[in-house]
GUMARGU-175604 format. One record per atom (N, C-alpha, C): residue in three letters; x negated, y negated, z negated. Coordinates in steps of 0.02 Angstrom, whole numbers, plus 50000, padded with zeros to 5 digits. Atoms other than C-alpha are relative to their C-alpha. Layout:
ALAXYZ;...
//
This chain:
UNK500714998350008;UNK490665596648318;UNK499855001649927;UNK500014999250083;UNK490155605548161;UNK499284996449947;UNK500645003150014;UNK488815600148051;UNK499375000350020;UNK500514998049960;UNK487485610348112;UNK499934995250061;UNK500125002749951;UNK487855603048294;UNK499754991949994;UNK500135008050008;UNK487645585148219;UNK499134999649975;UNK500734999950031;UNK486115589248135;UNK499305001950066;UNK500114998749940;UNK485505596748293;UNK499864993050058;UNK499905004549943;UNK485915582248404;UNK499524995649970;UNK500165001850028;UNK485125570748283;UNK499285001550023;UNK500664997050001;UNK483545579848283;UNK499635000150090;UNK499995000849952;UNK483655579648472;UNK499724994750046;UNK500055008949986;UNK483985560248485;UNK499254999349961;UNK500755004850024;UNK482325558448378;UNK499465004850036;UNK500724993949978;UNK480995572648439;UNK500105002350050;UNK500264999849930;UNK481485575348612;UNK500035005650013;UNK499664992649955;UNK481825591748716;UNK499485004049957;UNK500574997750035;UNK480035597548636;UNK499845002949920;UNK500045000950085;UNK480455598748448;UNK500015006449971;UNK500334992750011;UNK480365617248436;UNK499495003950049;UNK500384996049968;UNK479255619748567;UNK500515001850071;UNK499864996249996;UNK480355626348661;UNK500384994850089;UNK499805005249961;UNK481525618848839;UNK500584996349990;UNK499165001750019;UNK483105608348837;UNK500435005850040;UNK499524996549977;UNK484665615548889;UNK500125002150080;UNK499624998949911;UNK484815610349067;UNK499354998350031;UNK500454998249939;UNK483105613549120;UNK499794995750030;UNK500135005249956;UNK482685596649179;UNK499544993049969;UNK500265006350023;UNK481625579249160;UNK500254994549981;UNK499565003050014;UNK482235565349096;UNK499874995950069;UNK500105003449926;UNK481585557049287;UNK500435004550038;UNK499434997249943;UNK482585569249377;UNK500624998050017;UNK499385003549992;UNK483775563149478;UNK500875000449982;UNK499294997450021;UNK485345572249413;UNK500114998349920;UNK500015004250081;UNK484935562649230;UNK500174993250002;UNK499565006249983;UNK486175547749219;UNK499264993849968;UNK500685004750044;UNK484705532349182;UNK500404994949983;UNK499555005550053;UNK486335522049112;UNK500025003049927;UNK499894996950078;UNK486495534948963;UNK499214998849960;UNK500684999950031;UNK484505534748944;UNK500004992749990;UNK499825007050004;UNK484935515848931;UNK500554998349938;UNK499334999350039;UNK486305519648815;UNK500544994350019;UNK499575004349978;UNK487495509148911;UNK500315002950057;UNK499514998349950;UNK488505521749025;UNK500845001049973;UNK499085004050019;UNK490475516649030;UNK500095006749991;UNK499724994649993;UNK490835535049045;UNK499895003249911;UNK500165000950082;UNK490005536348834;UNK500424994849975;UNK499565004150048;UNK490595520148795;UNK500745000650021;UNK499235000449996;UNK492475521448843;UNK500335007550004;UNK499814991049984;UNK492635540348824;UNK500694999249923;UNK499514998150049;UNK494235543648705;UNK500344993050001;UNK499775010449972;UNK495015522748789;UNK500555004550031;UNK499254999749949;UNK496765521148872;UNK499334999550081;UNK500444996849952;UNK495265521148994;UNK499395004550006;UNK500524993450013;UNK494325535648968;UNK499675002950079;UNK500084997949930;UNK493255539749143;UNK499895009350007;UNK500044992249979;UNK493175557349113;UNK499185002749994;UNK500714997250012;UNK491235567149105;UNK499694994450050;UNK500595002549955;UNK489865558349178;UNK499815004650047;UNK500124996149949;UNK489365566649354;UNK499245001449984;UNK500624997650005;UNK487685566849298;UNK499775002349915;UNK499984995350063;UNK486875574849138;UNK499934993849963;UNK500065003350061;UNK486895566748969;UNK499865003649961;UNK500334995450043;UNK485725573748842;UNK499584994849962;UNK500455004350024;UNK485005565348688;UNK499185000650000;UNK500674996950029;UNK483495576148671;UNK499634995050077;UNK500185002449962;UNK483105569048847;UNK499694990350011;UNK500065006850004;UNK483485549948800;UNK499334999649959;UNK500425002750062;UNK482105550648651;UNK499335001750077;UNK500644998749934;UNK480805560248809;UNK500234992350027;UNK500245007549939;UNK481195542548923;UNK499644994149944;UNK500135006850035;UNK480905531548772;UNK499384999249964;UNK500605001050034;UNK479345537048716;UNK499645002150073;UNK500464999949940;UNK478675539748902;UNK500144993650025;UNK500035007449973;UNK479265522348947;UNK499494997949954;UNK500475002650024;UNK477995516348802;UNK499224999750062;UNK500925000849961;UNK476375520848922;UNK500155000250074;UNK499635000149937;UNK477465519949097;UNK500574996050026;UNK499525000549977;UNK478665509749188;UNK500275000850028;UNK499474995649950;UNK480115517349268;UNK500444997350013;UNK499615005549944;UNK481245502349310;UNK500735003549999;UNK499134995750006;UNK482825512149256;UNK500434994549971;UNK499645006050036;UNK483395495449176;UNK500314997150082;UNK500105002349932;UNK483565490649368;UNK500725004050020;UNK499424995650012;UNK484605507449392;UNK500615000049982;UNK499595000050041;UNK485625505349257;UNK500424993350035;UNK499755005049996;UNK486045488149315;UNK500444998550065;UNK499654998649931;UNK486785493949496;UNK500705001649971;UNK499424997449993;UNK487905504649423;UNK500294996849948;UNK499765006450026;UNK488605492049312;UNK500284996850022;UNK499625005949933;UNK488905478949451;UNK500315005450010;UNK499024997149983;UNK489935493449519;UNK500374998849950;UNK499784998350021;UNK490765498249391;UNK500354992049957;UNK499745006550036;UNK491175478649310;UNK500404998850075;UNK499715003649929;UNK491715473749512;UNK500575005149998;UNK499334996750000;UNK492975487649507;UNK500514998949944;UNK499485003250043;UNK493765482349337;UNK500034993250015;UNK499715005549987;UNK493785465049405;UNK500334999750043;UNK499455001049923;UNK494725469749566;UNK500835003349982;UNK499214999750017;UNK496075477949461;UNK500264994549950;UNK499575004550015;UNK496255463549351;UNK500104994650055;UNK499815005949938;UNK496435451449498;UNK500735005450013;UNK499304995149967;UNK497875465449555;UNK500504998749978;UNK499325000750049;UNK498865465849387;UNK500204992249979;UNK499845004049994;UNK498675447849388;UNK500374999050060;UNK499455000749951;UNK499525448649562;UNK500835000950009;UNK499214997250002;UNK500795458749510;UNK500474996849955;UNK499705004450051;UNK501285448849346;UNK500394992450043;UNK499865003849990;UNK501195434349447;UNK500825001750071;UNK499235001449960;UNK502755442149571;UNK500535002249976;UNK499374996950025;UNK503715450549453;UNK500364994949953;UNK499475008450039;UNK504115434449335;UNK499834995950023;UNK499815003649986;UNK504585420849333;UNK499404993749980;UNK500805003249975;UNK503445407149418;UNK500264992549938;UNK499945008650063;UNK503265391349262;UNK499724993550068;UNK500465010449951;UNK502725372649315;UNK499485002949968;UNK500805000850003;UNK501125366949298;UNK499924999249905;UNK500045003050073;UNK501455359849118;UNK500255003949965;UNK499794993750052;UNK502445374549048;UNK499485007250004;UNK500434992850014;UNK500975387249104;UNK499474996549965;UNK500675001550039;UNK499655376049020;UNK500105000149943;UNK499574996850087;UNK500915376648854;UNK499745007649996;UNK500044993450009;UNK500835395248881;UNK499405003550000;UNK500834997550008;UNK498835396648912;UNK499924999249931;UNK500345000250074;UNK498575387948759;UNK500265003449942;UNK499824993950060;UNK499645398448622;UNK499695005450026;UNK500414994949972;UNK498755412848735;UNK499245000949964;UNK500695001650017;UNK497075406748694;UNK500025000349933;UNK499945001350067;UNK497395403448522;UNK500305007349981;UNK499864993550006;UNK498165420948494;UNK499255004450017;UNK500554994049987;UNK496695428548566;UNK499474997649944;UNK500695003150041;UNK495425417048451;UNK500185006049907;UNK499614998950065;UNK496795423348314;UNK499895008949963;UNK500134993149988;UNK496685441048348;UNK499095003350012;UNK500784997950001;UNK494515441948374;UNK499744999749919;UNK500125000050066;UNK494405433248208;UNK500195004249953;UNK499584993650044;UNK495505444848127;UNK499595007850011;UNK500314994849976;UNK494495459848217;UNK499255000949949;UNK500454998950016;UNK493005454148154;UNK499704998349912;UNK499934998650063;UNK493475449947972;UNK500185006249968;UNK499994995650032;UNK494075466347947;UNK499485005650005;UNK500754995449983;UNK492405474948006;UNK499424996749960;UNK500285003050037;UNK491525463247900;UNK500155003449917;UNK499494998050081;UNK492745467447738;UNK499665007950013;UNK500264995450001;UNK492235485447799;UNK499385001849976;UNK500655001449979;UNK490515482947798;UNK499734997949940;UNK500195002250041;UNK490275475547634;UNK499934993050005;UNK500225006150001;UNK490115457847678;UNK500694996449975;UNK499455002950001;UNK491515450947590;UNK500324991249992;UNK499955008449976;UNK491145431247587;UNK500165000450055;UNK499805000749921;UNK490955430747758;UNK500865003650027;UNK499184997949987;UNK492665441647783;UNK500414994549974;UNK499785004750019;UNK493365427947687;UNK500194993150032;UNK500225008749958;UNK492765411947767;UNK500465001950071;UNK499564999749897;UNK493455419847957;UNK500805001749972;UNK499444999750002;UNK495035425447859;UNK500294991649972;UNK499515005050039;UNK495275405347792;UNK500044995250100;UNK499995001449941;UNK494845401947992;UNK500354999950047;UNK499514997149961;UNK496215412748048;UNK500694998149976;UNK499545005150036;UNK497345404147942;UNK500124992550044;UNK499975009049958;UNK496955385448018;UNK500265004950073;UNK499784999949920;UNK497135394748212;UNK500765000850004;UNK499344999949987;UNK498935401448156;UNK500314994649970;UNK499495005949979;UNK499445384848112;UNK500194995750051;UNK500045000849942;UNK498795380148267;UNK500595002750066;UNK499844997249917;UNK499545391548378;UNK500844999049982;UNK499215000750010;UNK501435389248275;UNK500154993450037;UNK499865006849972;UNK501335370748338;UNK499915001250073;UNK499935000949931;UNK500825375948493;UNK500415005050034;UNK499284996849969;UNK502285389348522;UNK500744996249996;UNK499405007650011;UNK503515374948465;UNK499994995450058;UNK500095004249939;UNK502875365748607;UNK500165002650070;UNK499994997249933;UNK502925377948740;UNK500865002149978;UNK499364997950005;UNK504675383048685;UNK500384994450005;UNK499555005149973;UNK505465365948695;UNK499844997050068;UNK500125001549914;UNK504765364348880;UNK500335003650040;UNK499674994249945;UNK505865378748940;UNK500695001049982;UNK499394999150021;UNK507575384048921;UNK499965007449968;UNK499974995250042;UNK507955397048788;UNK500115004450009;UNK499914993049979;UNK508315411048899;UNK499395002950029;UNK500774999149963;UNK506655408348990;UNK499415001849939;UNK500484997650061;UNK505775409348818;UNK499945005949984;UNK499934991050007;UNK506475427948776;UNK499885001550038;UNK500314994149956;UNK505775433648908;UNK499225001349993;UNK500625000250018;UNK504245441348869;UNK499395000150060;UNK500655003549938;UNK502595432248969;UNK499335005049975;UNK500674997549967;UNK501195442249023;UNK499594998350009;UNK500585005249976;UNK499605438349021;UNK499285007250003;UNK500884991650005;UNK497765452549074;UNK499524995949977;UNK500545003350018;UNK496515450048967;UNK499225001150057;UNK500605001349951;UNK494955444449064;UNK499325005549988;UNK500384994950008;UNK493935457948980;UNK499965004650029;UNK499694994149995;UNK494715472948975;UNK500555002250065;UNK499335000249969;UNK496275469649105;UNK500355004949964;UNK499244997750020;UNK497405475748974;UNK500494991949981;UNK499615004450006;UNK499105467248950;UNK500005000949956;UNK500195003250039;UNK499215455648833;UNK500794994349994;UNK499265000549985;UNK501155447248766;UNK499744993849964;UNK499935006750031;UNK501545429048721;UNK500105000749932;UNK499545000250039;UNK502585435248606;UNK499535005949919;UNK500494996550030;UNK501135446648507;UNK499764998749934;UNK499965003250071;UNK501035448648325;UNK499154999549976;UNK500974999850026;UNK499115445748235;UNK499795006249993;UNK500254993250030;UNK499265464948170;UNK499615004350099;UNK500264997949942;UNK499425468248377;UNK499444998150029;UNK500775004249956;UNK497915455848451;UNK499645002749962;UNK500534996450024;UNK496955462248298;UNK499585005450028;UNK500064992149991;UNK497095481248344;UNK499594997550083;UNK500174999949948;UNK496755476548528;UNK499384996150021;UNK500825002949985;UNK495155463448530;UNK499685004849929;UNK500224996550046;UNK494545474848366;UNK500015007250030;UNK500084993249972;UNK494865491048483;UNK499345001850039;UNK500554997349961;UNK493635502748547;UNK500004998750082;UNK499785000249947;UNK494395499248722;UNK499414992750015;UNK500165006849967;UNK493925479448731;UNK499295000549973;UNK500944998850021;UNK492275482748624;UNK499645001250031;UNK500434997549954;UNK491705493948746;UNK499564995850061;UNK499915003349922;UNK492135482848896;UNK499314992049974;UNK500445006050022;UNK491145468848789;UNK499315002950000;UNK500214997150005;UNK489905479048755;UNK499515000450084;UNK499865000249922;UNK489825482448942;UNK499624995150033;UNK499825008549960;UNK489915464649005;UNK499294996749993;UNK500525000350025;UNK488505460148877;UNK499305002950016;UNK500704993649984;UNK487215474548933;UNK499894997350072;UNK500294998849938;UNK487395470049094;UNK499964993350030;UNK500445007750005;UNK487195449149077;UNK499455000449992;UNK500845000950043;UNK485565454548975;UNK499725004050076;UNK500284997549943;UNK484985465349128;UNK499974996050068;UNK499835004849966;UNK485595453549261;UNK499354992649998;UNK500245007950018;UNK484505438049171;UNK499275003650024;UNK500784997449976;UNK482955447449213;UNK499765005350071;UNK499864995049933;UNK483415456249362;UNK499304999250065;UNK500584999549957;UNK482195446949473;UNK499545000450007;UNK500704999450023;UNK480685446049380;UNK499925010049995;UNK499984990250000;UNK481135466249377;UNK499805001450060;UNK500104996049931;UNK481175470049543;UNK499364997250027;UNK501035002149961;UNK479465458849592;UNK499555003349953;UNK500644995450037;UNK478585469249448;UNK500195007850056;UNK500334996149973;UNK479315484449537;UNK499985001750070;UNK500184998249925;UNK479065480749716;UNK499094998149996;UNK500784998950013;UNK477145476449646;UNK499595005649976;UNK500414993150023;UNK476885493949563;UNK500325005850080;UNK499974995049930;UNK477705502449728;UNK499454997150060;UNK500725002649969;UNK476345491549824;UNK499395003249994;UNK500774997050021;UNK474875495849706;UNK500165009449999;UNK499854992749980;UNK475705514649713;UNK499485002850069;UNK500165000049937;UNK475615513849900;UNK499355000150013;UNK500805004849973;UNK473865503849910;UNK499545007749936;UNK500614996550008;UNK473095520249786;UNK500175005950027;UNK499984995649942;UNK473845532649896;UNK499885000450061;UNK500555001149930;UNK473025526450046;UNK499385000449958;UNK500595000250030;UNK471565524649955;UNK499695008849991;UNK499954992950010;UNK471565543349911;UNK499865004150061;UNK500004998049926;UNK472035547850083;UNK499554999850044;UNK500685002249967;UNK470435539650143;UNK499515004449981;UNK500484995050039;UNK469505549350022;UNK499975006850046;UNK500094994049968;UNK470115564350075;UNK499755001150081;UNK500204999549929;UNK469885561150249;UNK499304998450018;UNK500685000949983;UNK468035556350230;UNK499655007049968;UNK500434994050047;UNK467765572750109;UNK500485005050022;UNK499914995249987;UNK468665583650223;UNK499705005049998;UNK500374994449984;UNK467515594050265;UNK499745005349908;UNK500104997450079;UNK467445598250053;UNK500615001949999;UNK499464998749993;UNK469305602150089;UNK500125010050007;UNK500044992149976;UNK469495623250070;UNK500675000749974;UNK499154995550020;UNK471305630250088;UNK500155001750040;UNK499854998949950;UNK472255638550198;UNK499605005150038;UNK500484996149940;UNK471615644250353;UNK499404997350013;UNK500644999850013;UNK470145637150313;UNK499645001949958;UNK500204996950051;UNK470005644950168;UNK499655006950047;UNK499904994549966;UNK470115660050287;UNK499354999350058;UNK500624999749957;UNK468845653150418;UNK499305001349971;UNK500995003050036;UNK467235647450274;UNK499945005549978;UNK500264993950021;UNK467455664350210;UNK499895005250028;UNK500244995849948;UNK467245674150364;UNK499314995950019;UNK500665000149970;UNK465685663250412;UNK499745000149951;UNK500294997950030;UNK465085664250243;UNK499815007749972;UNK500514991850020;UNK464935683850249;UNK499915004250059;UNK500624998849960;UNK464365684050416;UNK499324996749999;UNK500855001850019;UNK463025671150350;UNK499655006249962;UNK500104994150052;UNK462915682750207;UNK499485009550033;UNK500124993149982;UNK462835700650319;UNK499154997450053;UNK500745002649948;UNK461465690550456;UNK499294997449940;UNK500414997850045;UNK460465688250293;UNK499695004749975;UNK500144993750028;UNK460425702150234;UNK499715003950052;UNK500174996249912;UNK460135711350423;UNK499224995649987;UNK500755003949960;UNK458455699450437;UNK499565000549936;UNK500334999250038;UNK458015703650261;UNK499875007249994;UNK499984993349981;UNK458245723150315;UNK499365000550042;UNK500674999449931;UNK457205719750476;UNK499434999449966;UNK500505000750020;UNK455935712150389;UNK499645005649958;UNK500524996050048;UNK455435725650234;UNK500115004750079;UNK500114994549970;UNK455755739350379;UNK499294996250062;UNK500565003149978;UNK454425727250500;UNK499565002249955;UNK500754999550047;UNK453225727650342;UNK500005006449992;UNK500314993849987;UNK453275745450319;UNK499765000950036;UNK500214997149937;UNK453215751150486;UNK499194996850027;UNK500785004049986;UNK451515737650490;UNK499795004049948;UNK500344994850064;UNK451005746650318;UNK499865008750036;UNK500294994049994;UNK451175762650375;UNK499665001150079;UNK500765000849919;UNK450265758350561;UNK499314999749956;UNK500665000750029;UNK448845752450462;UNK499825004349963;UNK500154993850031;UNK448845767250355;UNK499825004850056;UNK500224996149961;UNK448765776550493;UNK499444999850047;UNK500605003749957;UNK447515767650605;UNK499165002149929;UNK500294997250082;UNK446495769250417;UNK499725006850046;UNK500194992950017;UNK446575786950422;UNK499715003250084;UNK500414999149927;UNK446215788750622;UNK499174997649996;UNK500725000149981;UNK444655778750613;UNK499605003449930;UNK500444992850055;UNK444085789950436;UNK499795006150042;UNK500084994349975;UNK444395804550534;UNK499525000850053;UNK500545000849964;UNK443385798850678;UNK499094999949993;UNK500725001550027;UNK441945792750571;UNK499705005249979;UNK500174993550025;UNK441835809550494;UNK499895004550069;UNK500254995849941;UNK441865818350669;UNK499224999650003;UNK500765005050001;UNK440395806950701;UNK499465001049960;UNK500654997650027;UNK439495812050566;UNK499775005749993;UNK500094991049959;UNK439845830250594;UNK499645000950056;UNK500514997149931;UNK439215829050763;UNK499274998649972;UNK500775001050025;UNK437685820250714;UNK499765004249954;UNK500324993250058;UNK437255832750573;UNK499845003350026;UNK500164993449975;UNK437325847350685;UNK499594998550039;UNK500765002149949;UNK436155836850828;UNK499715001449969;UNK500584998750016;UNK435145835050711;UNK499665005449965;UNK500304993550010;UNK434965851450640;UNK499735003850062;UNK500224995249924;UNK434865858750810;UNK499244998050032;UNK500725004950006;UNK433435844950860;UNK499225004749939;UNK500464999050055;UNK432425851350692;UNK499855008350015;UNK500404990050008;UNK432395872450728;UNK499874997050069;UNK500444998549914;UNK432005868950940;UNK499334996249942;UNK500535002450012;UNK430665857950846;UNK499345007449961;UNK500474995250061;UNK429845871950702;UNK500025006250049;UNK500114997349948;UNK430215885850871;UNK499394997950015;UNK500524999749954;UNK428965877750966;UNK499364999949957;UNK500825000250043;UNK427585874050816;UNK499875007550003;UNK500134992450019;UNK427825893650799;UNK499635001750063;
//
């Protein structure tokens, strides 16, 4: 990865798919189901043990930082119970490395040679003491790294007292057996990791191997998913109470709508209210037609009725005019 890409990713992990504006890569939410919610957890085995004598190969689902920073600032005002998630595939994934160390312990136990009771409890304890020998050593030199160099100190005068320990207690387990049975080198899977693990194992080796990325991981691991585990049930009654109150406001809703159907327009009802609203519309309009053509047709009756009885009245007074002219000469005739 070159610098750019680090600087990039970086910028990703803090500001989220959003940081130019712009979308992530693969087009997706960080809720969508094809987004691993162990990586948004930062605790999927397939990250931590990637480049391990057990390396699982890509994650089947996506891993994207820009995505982890989106869950972690939407979990602030939301819970999404991916701690829950995360904690399934875990139990798988710890139950399947414990069914192959039960295995390679099967197999150790048929390929050598079976001790007493009192020469394998010799051989637990230089075991034990090798492993104490080899953590301390792991974690003084990550200390010495680190700047802390008292403390590197104090676990290296620690690791001192265990290997005097463990010389007295390989002196012991070696005069319990016969000296051919000793060279043979004893097997032992560590309970972590199930890697093998030799009696016969120098401090530089246990170092490298409880100080490896391999058993770190698996600790790492083990740890994430005790801490998830301890709260597991108070988890699941918070979220079988928000899938409840979910439930209980989606009925609620549902009611709504079903009392304010009739405020409901889509569809083919969209399609029905707007055919009877423009035949309301056209039967409006038609009765507001009828009507001015009614009031004319009364306007111009009465105009006309009007002008009929004018015309009459005027006959009327025409006739009468001429009576009475006619009346007035028979009259001034007869005086003559």
């Amino acid at each position: 990865m070159t610098a750019h890409d680090q600087m990039r990713a970086m910028l990703d992990e803090l500001m989220g798919t959003g940081r130019n504006g712009e979308n992530n890569k693969f087009h997706v939410k960080f809720n969508d189901p094809k987004v691993c919610k162990s990586f948004l957890l930062s605790c999927c085995p397939h990250e931590i043990l990637s480049s391990t004598r057990m390396d699982l190969g890509e994650c089947p689902k996506i891993h994207d930082l820009a995505l982890r920073a989106d869950f972690e600032k939407a979990q602030k005002s939301k819970d999404y119970f991916y701690d829950l998630d995360a904690m399934e595939h875990l139990q798988a994934f710890i139950s399947d490395c414990d069914r192959r160390t039960e295995a390679a312990k099967q197999r150790l136990a048929e390929t050598q040679e079976e001790l007493t009771a009192e020469v394998a409890a010799k051989a637990n304890v230089v075991h034990e003491l090798a492993e104490q020998i080899g953590q301390k050593l792991a974690k003084a030199e990550q200390l010495g790294e680190e700047g802390f160099v008292e403390e590197s100190m104090k676990l290296m005068e620690e690791v001192d007292e265990l290997r005097k320990k463990k010389l007295e207690a390989e002196q012991e387990y070696r005069n319990s057996m016969p000296a051919s049975s000793y060279q043979q080198q004893k097997l032992r899977v560590c309970e972590v990791c199930s890697a093998y693990l030799g009696i016969h194992d120098n401090d530089r080796r246990l170092a490298d191997h409880f100080g490896g990325k391999l058993h770190l991981g698996f600790i790492k691991i083990r740890e994430k998913l005790a801490e998830l585990e301890k709260t597991s049930d108070k988890r699941k009654e918070e979220r079988r109470k928000a899938l409840r109150d979910r439930d209980r406001d989606y009925d609620r809703e549902d009611r709504y709508r079903e009392r304010n159907r009739e405020h409901y327009v889509g569809g083919r009802e969209l399609d029905r209210r707007s055919k009877r609203h423009r035949s309301r519309s056209r039967d409006r309009h038609r009765s507001r037609e009828d009507k001015d053509r009614d009031e004319r047709h009364s306007s111009s009756r009465s105009r006309s009725s009007y002008k009929s009885r004018s015309r009459s009245r005027d006959r009327e007074r025409r006739s009468h005019s001429r009576h009475s002219n006619s009346s007035d000469k028979r009259k001034e005739r007869e005086r003559d």
